[in-house]
C-alpha positions, 0 to 999 in steps of 0.5 A, spaced: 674 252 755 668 255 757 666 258 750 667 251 747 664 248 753 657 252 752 658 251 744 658 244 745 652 245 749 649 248 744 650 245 738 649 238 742 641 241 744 640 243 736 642 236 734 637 232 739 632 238 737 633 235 730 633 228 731 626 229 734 621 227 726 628 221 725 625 215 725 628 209 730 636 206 728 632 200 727 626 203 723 632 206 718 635 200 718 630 196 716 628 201 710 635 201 708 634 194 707 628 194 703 631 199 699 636 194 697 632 189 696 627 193 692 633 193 688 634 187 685 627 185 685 622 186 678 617 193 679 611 188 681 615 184 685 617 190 690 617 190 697 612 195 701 616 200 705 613 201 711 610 209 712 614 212 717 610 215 723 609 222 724 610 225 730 606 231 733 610 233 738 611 241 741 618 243 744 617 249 749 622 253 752 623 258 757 628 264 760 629 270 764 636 272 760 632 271 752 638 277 750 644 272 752 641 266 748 646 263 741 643 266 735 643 259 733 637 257 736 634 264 733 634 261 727 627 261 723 625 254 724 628 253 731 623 256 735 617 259 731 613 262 735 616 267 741 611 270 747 614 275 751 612 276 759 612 283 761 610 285 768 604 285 771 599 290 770 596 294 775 590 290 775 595 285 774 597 286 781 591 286 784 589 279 781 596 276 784 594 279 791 587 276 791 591 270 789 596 269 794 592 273 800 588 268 800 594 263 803 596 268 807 594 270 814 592 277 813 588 283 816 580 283 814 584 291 812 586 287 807 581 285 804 578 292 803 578 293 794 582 300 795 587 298 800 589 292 795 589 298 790 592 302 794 597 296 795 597 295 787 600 302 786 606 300 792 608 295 787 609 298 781 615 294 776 615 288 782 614 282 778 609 276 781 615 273 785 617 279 788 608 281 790 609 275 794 616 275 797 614 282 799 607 278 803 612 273 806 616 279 809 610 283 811 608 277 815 615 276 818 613 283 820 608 282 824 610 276 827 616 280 830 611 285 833 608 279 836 602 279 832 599 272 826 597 278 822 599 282 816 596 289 814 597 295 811 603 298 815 607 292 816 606 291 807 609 298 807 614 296 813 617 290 808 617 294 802 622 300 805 626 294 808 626 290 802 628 298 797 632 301 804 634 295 809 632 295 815 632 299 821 639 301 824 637 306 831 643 309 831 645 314 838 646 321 834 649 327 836 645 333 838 649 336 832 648 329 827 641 329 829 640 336 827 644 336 821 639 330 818 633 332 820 635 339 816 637 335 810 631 330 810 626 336 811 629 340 805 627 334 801 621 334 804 619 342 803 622 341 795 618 335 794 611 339 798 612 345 794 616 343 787 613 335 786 607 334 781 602 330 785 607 327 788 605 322 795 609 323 801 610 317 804 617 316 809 620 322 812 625 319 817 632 320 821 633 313 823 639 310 819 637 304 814 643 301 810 648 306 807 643 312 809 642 315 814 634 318 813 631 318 808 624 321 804 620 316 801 615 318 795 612 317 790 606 319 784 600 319 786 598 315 779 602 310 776 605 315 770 611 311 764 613 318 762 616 324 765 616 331 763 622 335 763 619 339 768 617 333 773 625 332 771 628 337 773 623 337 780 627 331 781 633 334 781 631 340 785 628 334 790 635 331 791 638 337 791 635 339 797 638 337 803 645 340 799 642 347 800 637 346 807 644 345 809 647 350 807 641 355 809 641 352 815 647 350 818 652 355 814 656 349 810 654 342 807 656 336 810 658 329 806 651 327 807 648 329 800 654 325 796 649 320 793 643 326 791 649 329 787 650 323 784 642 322 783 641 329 780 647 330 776 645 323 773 638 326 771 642 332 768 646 327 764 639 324 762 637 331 760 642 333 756 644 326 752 639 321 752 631 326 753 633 333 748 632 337 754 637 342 754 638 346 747 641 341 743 637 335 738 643 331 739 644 324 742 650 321 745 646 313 745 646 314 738 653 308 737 653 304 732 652 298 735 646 301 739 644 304 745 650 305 750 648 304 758 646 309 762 653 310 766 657 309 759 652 315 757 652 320 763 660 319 763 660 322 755 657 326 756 661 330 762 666 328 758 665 332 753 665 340 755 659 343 752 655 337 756 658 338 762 656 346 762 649 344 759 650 339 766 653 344 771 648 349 767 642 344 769 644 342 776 645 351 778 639 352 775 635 347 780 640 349 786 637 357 785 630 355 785 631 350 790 634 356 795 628 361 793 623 355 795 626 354 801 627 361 804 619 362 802 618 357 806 623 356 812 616 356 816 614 349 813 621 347 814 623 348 820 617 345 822 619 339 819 626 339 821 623 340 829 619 333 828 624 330 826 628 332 832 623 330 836 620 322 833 625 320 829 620 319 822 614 321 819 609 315 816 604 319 811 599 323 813 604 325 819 608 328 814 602 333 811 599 334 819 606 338 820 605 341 813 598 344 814 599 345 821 605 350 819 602 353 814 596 355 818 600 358 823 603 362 818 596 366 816 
């Protein structure tokens, strides 16, 4: 009852689309009546039909969901023009942050042209909806903070809020505390030492929705493609809170579950989807098109050659992230210590802890 419902909705919209050039019931009407007439009359006694007037009319239509649209109202003729909305540019964002900063209560901070690109780059794949939601979330901040504006910090705040939840101080254990400060530390040493102008941004211990830490990261340049070599640092960075565990706790704990999940993804990727791991051969390449990316690292664990590529992959990452972390046990341990201590990192702290641990070490 549903289909038919929609089909009848449908098929009621392209009639009324069709019936916008038909002239009036009682304009027809009286043509046909002249028309009759006509018929009885000699040719030079004829009645003069009445031009039908033209209608210049423009018929627009919008929606987020263009690929669930009957392809009867794709049909040529029905729509002949389609414009397609991506997300903003970089430059995009800035305009809409100029826009809605100017409604908003803000610090003078924000006004300064690197700190709103510096806020552009935060807001990589956010549509202008999501830009301003962001802005709203960030007030609401500084409102909690006692103060009647945003700035930069508060942006940030939101945006880790929005992507992670919000923060959920827990009383951990001495043991716990120590087990989640190593696996977020080992992230952060992966991600120093193996990531490609990669940006520290958070390292924390303070538990956010379903995580108990977390490292926040990103590139330092807006980038659409990845390499395989950044892929693989991707996967060595989830990988490392499983082996700072193992390292320095002697054994893993369920902590490093959705890193597993993320790497073995990424290998999945590698092996099925990017041509990465020796073999040309697709497994998206169905007949009816390209599978979702769930279905796609499903077949290709399915398959016995693919998941040897994978678990190959996945070991490969799990030993440079070993010898990584026992080079740099200094950096680690430095990074593990502050967290103990002040339960998160923001930024520039997370890159003092670093210099001052490699300085200690000449």
């Amino acid at each position: 009852m549903v289909a038919a419902g929609a089909g009848g909705i449908v098929n009621e919209l392209l009639i009324q689309m069709q019936s916008f050039d038909q002239p009036r019931l009682r304009t027809r009407f009286r043509a046909r009546l002249t028309g009759w007439v006509n018929g009885y009359l000699p040719q030079n006694w004829q009645l003069a039909q009445k031009q039908l007037p033209y209608n210049n009319l423009l018929l627009i239509a919008a929606t987020n969901r263009g690929d669930s649209l009957d392809s009867a109202l794709l049909r040529p003729g029905r729509f002949d023009r389609r414009l397609y909305f991506d997300l903003p540019t970089k430059q995009g964002r800035v305009d809409l942050l100029d826009h809605f900063l100017s409604r908003k209560a803000h610090h003078q901070q924000l006004d300064d042209p690197e700190v709103r690109d510096k806020v552009s780059h935060e807001t990589f794949g956010y549509t202008p909806v999501m830009i301003e939601h962001l802005l709203d979330e960030a007030l609401l901040v500084a409102l909690r903070d006692g103060r009647r504006e945003m700035n930069l910090n508060d942006i940030l705040e939101a945006k880790l809020t929005d992507e992670m939840g919000i923060k959920q101080p827990v009383n951990y254990t001495d043991t716990d505390r120590t087990a989640v400060a190593t696996h977020e530390a080992g992230h952060a040493t992966v991600a120093y030492f193996l990531g490609k102008d990669r940006r520290m941004e958070v390292l924390s211990i303070i538990k956010r929705r379903g995580s108990l830490g977390l490292l926040a990261h990103g590139d330092v340049e807006e980038k659409f493609t990845r390499t395989k070599s950044e892929i693989e640092s991707a996967i060595a960075i989830a990988l490392g809170g499983l082996v700072a565990e193992e390292v320095g706790i002697g054994e893993t704990g369920t902590g490093p579950g959705s890193d597993l999940s993320y790497a073995t993804s990424l290998a999945a990727q590698m092996v099925g989807s990017f041509g990465m791991a020796g073999s040309l051969i697709s497994y998206e390449a169905v007949q009816e098109g390209a599978i979702s990316r769930s279905n796609l690292v499903a077949k290709v664990l399915a398959d016995a050659k693919g998941k040897e590529r994978v678990e190959d992959i996945l070991g490969t990452q799990r030993e440079r992230v070993r010898a990584v972390l026992a080079e740099n046990s200094d950096v680690h341990q430095a990074l593990t210590g502050a967290l103990v201590d002040r339960d998160e990192l923001v930024g520039e702290e997370i890159l003092e802890v670093i210099a001052k641990a490699l300085a200690n070490r000449n």
